[in-house]
GULUMKE-27950 format. One line per field, with one value per residue (C-alpha): chain; residue in one letter; x, y, z. Coordinates in Angstrom, 2 decimals, m for minus. Layout:
miti = A ...;
romi = A ...;
xx = X ...;
yy = Y ...;
zz = Z ...;
END
This chain:
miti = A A A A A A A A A A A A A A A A A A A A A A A A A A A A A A A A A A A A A A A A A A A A A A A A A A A A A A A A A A A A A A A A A A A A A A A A A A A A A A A A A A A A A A A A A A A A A A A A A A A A A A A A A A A A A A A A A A A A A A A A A A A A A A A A A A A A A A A A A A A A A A A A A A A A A A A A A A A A A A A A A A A A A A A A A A A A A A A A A A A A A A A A A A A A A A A A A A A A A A A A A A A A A A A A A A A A A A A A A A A A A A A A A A A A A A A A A A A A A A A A A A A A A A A A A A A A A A A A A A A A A A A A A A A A A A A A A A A A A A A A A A A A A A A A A A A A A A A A A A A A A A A A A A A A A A A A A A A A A A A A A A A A A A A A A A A A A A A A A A A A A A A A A A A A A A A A A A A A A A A A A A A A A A A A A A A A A A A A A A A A A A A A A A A A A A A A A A A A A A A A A A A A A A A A A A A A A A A A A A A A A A A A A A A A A A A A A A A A A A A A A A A A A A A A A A A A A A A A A A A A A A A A A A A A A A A A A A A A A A A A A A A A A A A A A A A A A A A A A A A A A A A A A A A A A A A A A A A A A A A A A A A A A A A A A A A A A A A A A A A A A A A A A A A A A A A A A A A A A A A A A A A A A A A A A A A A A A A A A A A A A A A A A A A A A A A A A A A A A A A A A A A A A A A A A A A A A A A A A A A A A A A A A A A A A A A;
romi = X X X X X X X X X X X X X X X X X X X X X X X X X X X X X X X X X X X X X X X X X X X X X X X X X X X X X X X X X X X X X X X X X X X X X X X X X X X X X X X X X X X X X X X X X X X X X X X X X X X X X X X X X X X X X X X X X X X X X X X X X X X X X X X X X X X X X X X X X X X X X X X X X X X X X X X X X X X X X X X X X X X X X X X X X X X X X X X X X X X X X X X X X X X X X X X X X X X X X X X X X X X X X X X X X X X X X X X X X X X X X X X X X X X X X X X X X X X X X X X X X X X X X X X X X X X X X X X X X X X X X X X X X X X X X X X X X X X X X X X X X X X X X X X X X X X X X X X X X X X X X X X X X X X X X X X X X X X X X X X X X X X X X X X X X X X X X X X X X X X X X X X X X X X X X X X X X X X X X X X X X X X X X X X X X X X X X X X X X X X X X X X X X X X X X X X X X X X X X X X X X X X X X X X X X X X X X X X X X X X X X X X X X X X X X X X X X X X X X X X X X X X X X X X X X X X X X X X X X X X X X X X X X X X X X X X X X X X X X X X X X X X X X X X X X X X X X X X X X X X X X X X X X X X X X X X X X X X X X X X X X X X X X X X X X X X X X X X X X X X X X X X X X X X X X X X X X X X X X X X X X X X X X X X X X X X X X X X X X X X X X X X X X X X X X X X X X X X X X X X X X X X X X X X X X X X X X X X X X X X X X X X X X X X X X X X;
xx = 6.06 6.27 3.01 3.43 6.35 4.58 1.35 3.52 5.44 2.17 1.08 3.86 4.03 m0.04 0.80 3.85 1.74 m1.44 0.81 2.61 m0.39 m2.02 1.04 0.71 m3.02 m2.10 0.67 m2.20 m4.46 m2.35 m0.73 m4.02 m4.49 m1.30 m1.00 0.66 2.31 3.86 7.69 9.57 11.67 15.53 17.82 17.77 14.52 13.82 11.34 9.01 5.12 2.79 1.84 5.65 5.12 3.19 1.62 1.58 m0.72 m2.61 0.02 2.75 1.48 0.78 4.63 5.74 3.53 4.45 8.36 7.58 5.77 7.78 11.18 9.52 8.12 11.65 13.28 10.11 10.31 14.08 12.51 11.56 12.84 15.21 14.29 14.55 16.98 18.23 21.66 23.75 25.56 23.02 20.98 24.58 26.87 23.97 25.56 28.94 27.05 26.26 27.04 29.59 26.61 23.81 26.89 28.73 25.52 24.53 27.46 27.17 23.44 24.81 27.16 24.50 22.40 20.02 22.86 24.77 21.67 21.36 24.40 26.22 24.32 23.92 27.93 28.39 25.81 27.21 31.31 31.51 32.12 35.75 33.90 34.08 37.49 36.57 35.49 39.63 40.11 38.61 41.36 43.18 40.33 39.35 42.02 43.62 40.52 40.32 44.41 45.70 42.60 39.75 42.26 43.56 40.10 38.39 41.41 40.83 36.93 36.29 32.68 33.41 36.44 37.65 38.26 41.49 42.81 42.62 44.77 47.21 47.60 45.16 41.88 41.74 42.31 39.13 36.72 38.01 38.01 34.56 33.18 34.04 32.90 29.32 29.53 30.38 27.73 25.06 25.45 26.09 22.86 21.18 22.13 21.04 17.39 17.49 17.64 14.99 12.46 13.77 13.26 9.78 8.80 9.13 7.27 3.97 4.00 4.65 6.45 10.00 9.78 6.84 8.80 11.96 9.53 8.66 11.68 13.58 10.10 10.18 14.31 14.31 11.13 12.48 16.70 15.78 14.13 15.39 19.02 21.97 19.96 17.44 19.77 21.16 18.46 16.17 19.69 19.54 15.82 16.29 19.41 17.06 14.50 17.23 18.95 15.47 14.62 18.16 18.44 14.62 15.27 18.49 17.36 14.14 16.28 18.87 15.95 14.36 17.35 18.27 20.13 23.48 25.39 23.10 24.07 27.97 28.04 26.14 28.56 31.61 30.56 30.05 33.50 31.64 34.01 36.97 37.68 41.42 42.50 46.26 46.76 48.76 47.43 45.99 43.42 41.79 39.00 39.03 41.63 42.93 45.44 42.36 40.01 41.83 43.77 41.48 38.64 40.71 41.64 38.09 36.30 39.45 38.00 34.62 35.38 38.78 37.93 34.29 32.05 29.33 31.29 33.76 30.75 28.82 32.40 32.40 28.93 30.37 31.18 34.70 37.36 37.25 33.65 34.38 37.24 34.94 32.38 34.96 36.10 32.52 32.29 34.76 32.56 29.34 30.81 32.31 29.12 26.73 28.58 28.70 25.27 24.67 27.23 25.78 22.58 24.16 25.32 21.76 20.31 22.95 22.74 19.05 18.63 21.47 19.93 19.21 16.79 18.59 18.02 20.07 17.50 17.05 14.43 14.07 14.76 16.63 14.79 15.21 17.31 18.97 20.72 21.33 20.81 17.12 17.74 17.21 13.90 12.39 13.42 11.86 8.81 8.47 9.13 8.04 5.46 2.66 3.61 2.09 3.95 7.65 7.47 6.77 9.56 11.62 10.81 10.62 14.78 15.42 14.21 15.46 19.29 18.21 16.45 19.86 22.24 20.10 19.53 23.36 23.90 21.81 22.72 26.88 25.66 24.16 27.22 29.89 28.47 27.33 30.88 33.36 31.51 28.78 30.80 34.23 32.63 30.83 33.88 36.05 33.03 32.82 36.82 37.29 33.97 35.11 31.60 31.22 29.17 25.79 23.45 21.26 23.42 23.67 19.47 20.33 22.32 20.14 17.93 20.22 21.28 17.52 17.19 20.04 18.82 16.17 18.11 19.82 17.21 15.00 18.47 19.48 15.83 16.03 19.97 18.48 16.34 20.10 20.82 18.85 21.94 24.14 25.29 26.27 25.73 28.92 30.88 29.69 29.60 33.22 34.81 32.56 34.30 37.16 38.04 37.19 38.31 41.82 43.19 40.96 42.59 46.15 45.72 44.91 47.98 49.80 48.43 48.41 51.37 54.26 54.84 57.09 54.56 53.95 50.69 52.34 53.26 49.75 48.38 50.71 49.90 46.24 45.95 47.92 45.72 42.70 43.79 44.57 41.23 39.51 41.42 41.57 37.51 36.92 39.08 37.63 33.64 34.76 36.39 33.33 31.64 28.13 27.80 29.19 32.67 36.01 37.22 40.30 42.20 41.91 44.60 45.96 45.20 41.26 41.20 42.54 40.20 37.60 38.71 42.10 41.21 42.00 44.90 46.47 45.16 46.24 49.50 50.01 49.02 51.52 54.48 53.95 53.10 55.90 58.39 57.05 57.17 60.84 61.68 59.20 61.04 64.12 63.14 62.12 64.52 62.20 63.57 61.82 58.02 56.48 53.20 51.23 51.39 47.93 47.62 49.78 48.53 49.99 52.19 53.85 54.56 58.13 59.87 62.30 62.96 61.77 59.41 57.50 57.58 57.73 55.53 53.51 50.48 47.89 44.76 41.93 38.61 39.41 42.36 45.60 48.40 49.55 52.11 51.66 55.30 58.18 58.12 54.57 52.53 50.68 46.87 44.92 41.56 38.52 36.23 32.87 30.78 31.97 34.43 37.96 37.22 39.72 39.39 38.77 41.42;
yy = 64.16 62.57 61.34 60.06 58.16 56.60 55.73 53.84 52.29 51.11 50.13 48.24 46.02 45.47 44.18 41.88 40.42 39.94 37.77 35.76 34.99 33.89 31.70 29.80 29.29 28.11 25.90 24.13 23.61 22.30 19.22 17.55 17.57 16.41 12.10 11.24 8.05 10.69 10.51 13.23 14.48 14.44 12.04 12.71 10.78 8.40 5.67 5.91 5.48 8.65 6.97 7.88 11.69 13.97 16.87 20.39 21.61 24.97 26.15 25.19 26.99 30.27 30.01 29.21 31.78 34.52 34.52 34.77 37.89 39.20 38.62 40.62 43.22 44.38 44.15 46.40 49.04 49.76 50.33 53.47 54.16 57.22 58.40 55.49 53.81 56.60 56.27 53.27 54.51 53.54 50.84 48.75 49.98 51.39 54.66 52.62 53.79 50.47 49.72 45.60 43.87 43.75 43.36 40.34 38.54 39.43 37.36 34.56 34.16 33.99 31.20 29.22 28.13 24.92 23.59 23.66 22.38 19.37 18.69 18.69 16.77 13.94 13.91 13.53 10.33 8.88 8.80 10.55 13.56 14.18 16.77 19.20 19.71 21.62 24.86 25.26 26.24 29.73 30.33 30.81 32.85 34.93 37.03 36.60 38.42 41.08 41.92 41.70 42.07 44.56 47.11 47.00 47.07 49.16 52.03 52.17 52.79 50.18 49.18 46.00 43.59 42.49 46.76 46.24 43.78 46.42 49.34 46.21 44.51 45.21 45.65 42.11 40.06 42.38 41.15 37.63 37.53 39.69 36.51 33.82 35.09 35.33 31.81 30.49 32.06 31.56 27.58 27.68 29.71 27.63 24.28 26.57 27.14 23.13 22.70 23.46 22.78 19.04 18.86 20.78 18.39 15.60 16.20 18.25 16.68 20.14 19.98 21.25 23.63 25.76 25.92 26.83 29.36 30.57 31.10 33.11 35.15 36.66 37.38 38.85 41.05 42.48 42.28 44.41 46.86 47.77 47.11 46.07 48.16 45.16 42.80 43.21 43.34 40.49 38.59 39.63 38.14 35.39 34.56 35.00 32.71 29.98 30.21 29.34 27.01 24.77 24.95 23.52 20.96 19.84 20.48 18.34 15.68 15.44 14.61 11.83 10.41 9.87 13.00 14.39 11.65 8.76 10.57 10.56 7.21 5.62 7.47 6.12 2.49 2.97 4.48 7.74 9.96 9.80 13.56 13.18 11.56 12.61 10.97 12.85 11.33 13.87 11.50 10.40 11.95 13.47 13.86 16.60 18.39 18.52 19.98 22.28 23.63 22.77 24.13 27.68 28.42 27.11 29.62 32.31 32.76 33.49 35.84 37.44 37.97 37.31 40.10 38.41 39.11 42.08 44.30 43.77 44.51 47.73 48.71 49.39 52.82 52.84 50.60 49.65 48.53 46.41 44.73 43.92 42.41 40.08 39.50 38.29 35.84 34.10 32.99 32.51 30.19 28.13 27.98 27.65 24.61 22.92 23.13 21.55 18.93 18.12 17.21 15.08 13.34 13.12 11.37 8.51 7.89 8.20 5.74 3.15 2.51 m0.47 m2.35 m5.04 m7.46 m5.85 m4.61 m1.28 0.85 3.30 1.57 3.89 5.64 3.72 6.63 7.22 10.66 11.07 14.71 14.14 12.56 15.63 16.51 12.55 12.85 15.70 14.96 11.69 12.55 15.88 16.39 15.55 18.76 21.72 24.15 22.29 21.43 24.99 26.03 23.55 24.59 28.43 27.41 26.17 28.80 31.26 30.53 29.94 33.86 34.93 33.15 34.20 37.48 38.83 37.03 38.36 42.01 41.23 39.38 42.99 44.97 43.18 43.30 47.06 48.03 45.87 44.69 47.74 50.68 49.90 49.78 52.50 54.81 53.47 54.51 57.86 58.54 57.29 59.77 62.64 62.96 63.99 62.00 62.30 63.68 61.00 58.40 57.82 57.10 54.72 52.79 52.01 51.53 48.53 47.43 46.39 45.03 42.95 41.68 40.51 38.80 36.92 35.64 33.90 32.89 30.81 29.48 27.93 26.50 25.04 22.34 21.29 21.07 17.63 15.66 16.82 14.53 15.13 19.16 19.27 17.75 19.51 22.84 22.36 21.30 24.07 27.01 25.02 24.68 27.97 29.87 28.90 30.55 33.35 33.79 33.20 36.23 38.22 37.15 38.17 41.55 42.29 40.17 40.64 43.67 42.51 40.52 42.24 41.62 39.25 37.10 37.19 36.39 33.71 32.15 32.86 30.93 27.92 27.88 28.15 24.86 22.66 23.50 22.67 19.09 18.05 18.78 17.58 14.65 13.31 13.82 11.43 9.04 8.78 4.96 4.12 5.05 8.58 8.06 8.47 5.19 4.10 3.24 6.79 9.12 10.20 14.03 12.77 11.43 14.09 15.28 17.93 19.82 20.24 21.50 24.90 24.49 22.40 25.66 28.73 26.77 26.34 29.99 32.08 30.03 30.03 33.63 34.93 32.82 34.29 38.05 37.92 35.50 38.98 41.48 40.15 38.95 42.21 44.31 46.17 47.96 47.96 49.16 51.26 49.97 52.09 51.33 51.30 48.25 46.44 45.01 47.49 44.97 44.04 47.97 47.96 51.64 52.52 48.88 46.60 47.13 49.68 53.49 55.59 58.53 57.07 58.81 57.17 55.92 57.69 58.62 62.11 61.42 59.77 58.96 54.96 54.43 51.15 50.68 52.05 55.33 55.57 58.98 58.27 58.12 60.22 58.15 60.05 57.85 60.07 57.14 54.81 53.51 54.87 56.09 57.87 61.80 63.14 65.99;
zz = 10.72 14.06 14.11 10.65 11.77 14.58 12.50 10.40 12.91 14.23 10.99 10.09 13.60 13.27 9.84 11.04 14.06 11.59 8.68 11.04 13.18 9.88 8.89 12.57 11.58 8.32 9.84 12.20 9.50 6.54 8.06 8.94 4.68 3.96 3.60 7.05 5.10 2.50 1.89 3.32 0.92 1.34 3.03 6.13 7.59 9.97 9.44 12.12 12.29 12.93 16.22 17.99 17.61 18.80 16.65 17.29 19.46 19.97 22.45 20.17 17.26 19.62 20.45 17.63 15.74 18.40 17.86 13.99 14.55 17.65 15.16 12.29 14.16 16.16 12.34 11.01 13.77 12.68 9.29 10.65 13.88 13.81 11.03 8.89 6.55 4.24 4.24 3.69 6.57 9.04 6.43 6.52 9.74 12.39 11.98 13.78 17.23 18.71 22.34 22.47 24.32 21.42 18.83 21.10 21.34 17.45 16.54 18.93 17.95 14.01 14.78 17.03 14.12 13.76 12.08 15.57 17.29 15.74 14.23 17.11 19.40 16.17 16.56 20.27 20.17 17.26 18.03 22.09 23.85 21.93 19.77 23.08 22.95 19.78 22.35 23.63 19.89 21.34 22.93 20.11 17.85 19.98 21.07 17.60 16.22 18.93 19.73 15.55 13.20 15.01 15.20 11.59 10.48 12.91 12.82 8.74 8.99 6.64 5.60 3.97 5.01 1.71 1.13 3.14 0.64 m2.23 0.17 0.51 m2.30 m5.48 m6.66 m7.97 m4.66 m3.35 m5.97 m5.88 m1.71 m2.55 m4.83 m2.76 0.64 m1.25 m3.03 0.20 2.44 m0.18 0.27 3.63 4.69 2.46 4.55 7.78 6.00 5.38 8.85 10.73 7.87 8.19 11.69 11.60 9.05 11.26 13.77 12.37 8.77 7.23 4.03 3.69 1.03 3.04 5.75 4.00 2.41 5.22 6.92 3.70 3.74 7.30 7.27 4.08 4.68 8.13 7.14 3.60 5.52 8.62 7.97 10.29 13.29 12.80 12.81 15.61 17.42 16.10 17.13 20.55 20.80 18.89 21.26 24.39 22.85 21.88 25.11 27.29 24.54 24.97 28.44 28.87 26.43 28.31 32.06 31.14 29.31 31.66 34.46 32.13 31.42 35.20 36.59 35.28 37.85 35.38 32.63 33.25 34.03 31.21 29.06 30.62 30.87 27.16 26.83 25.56 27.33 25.35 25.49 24.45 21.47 20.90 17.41 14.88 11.96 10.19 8.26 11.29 11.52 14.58 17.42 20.08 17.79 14.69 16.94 19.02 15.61 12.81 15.16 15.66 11.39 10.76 13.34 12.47 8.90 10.49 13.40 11.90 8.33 7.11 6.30 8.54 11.29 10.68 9.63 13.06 15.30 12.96 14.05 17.61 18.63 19.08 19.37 22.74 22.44 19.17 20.73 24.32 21.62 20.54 23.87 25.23 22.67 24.55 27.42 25.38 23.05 26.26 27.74 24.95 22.89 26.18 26.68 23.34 23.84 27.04 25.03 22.92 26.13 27.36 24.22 24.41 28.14 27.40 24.85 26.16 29.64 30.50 33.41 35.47 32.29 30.45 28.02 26.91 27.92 25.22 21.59 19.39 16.90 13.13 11.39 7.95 9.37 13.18 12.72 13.26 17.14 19.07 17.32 17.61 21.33 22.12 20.08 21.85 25.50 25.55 22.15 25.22 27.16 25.71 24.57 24.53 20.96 19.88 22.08 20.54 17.39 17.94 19.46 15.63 13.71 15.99 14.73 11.48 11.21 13.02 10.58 7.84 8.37 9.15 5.71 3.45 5.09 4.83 1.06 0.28 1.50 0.15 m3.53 m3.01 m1.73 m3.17 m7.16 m7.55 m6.39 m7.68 m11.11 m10.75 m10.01 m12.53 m15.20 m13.48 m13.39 m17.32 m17.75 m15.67 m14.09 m10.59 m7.85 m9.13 m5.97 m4.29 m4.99 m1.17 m1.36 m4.62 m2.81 0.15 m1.96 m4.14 m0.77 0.11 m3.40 m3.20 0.17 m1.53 m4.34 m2.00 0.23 m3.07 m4.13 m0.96 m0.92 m3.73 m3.12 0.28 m1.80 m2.51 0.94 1.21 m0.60 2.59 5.01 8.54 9.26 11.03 9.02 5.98 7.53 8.43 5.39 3.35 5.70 5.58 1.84 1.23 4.71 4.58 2.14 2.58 6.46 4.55 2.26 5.17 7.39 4.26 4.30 8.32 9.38 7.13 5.71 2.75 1.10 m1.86 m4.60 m6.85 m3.59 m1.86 m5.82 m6.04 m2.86 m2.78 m5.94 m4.57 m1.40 m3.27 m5.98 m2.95 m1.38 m4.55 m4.91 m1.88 m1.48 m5.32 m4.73 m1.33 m3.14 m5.82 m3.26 m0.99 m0.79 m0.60 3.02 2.11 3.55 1.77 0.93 3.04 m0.22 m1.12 m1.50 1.54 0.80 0.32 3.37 5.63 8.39 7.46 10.40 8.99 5.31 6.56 8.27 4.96 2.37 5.34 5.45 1.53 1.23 3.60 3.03 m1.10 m0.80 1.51 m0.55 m4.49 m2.66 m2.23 m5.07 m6.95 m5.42 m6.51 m9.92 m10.68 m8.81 m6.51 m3.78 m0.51 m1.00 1.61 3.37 5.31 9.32 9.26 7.47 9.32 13.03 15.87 17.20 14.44 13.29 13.39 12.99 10.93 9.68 7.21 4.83 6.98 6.37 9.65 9.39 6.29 6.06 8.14 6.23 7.23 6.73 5.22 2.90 2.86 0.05 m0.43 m3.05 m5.03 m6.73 m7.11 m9.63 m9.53 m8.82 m5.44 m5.52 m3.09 m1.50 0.23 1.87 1.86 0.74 3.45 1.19 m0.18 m3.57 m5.78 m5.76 m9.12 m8.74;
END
């Protein structure tokens, strides 16, 4: 058996190395065939002759080509590694046994996608460094996530997030919270495949769709089979490969454009450096207060509550090592945005310096979309070294197969734990049949299929991607609409202990209707430059880093306000909650609406009463989820 295992092993990473070395040689050969005057597809392009870039060369390709097959081939050895993936156990939570330094970097690779590396450099030339206060909002996420929500979630063994809103409140809020995390991470992986395709299009010719293609290919192959142990780990290379690949890229710019002391000083004779911007109009688009609070509920709904995240946190061993994994984001997101911020820096001091004249030395490249000005500058002033493009490029894709891959993983969980298997029991309790055996090897095996499903299905929503506008902006307002009152039904659940269903319901559905208008409203207000018209209404024109902060808002308050205006509509005395559901610090004994010496939800059984009158319901959790027991 052993040396079966390793044959295959072997098999499998000859395989890996063999396609993706044949994908680089197809990558070298096809652009030379393609028309070099040929459109480029989308709207973000700049209109630039063939002459101002340089191609991919041999070297590029070989780097380029060896990532690829380096990425599959750590994702294919989990495959079977260990025994394999025969258990949803290990296929979706690594057997919880992971260590908080391959988890904390996991995350932080997720969350440093293409969309990061160009977007935000696009944003810092275009309006100044005041984007950078956006990394203070940290502050705030960070130990939110790791002092109030880890240990709720971690101390109820959960495999899927939106499970805790079920043990709250009800069944229904699950499958809704369930349904929107994967409409929302479907687009918004798609826009991350976009990407890179864009930016590898421009400088090598190679259409977007192959390289979109491409991309979904490689994840999906290596995420559907070796699991969350593979994800992880690709992560932690990818990370090491993006890491070298920015800090070349900004080192090398930095020296071109003059030194760091050149760069600083162009951007403050341009009044670049206009880091503080204390307006309190919320429809300017962007000031201190929007980026320090917008920033922290639009990056709480991602650390704090999304199965992307949550799931990975759970992976780790115990709680102490979930919460340091949190923790260490901390610094890497400090240092990390600044670095790409500091790029952004480069390519305006770069591209505004002048000779004694007064003339510019560098003209600025003739753009539609200033997402593409990291990838014409490096093409231009670097595509001559060999090797820095493919590093460049390699730095893309490497946060793209990151983002990608935790996605379509948490995408497979979520609709395994929280829409398959909730249907499934209900059929089997209104049937009386037992657990049928080998269900555990079904569902690995749906989990892999659904992996699949969701990689062709954000393939094909990425050729939508090309009607986007500015990455970060989008990006924002897309976790934004949705986000907010997503992070408000939680606070419901883990903060206040009197909120009842009908409350969180009430108020869930309130946040949710003044996401949808005020995003509906401000798409049908834009002008023909893509910018909400300053006639609009006000509500439309309200800064996409505040959309969260408006729905989280909307949410608690309506839903705190309809639980007691419930409770005493219906004449409900006080309901007890389980401590366990509510955040340690906020466990109050013998008061309010908590019960002291509630059974403790755990792994092996515990008893929650819903409402008043009603028999309690007894949970096991022997599939990784709480499922009723038949008795």
């Amino acid at each position: 058996m052993k040396s079966e295992r390793k044959s295959a092993v072997t098999w499998c990473l000859g395989v890996s190395i063999a396609v993706c070395c044949c994908l680089s040689i197809l990558y070298s050969f096809l652009p030379p065939l393609l028309d070099p005057d040929q459109a480029i597809q989308g709207q973000a392009r700049m209109d630039v002759t063939k002459e101002e870039f340089h191609n991919f060369g041999a070297v590029d390709y070989v780097i380029f080509g060896g990532m690829l097959a380096v990425t599959a081939a750590t994702g294919l050895y989990h495959a079977f590694a260990g025994g394999g993936q025969r258990t949803t156990a290990k296929y979706l939570m690594a057997d919880r046994s992971m260590f908080s330094l391959p988890v904390a970097i996991s995350v932080l690779a997720s969350f440093l996608s293409a969309v990061t590396i160009l977007g935000v450099p696009s944003e810092i030339f275009v309006y100044g460094v005041q984007y950078w206060m956006v990394i203070w909002c940290y502050f705030i996420t960070i130990p939110i996530t790791a002092i109030f929500f880890i240990p709720v979630f971690h101390g109820l063994g959960l495999t899927s997030a939106y499970e805790y809103l079920e043990q709250r409140f009800s069944m229904s809020l699950r499958v809704v919270a369930a349904c929107l995390f994967i409409l929302q991470n479907t687009f918004y992986i798609a826009v991350i495949l976009y990407a890179p395709a864009l930016a590898l299009e421009t400088v090598t010719k190679f259409e977007v769709w192959k390289t979109v293609v491409l991309a979904g290919t490689i994840t999906t192959m290596y995420t559907s089979l070796g699991g969350m142990k593979a994800v992880i780990y690709t992560d932690v290379f990818n990370f090491c490969v993006l890491f070298v690949s920015l800090v070349t890229i900004v080192v090398m710019g930095t020296v071109r454009a003059g030194g760091m002391g050149r760069v600083w000083e162009i951007n403050a004779n341009h009044s670049h450096l206009n880091f503080l911007d204390f307006t309190v109009d919320p429809t300017k688009r962007l000031s201190f207060w929007s980026l320090i609070f917008g920033g922290a509920f639009n990056t709480l709904p991602i650390y704090a509550i999304s199965q992307t995240s949550v799931q990975r946190f759970l992976t780790a061993r115990s709680l102490k090592e979930a919460r340091r994994s949190v923790w260490m984001n901390l610094p890497g997101n400090l240092l990390l945005d600044s670095v790409v911020v500091f790029s952004g820096l480069v390519l305006f001091a770069f591209y505004n310096a002048t000779n004694n004249s007064g003339d510019h030395l560098h003209p600025t490249p003739n753009y539609t979309s200033p997402d593409q000005i990291l990838v014409y500058f490096v093409s231009e002033e670097f595509g001559s070294i060999p090797g820095i493009q493919g590093l460049f490029v390699s730095c893309l894709f490497s946060g793209t197969l990151s983002v990608a891959a935790s996605g379509f993983n948490a995408l497979a969980t979520v609709t395994l734990v929280d829409i398959i298997r909730p249907i499934r029991n209900r059929r089997r309790l209104m049937s009386s049949a037992g657990s049928t055996a080998g269900q555990e090897a079904r569902d690995t095996w749906i989990s892999r299929g659904l992996s699949v499903w969701y990689g062709a299905m954000t393939v094909g929503l990425s050729f939508l991607a090309s009607q986007i506008g500015s990455l970060i902006k989008d990006t924002n307002s897309i976790f934004g609409a949705l986000g907010g009152p997503l992070l408000g039904l939680f606070t419901l659940g883990i903060f206040l202990p009197s909120a009842n269903t009908g409350g969180a319901l009430t108020g869930f559905t309130s946040g949710l209707s003044l996401s949808l208008w005020m995003a509906i409203g401000a798409f049908f207000s834009k002008d023909e430059h893509g910018n909400v018209r300053e006639n609009a209404f006000w509500l439309y024109r309200v800064s996409f880093m505040l959309y969260s902060v408006f729905t989280w808002l909307i949410t608690v308050l309506i839903g705190y306000l309809a639980s007691h205006v419930t409770s005493k509509v219906l004449n409900q005395v006080d309901i007890p909650v389980n401590p366990a559901l509510i955040t340690p610090l906020f466990r109050p004994r013998q008061r309010g609406n908590i019960q002291e010496g509630s059974p403790d939800r755990t792994r092996h059984g515990i008893q929650v009463s819903t409402c008043k009158g009603e028999i309690p319901a007894v949970y096991t959790s022997s599939e990784e989820s709480l499922q009723p027991n038949a008795e």
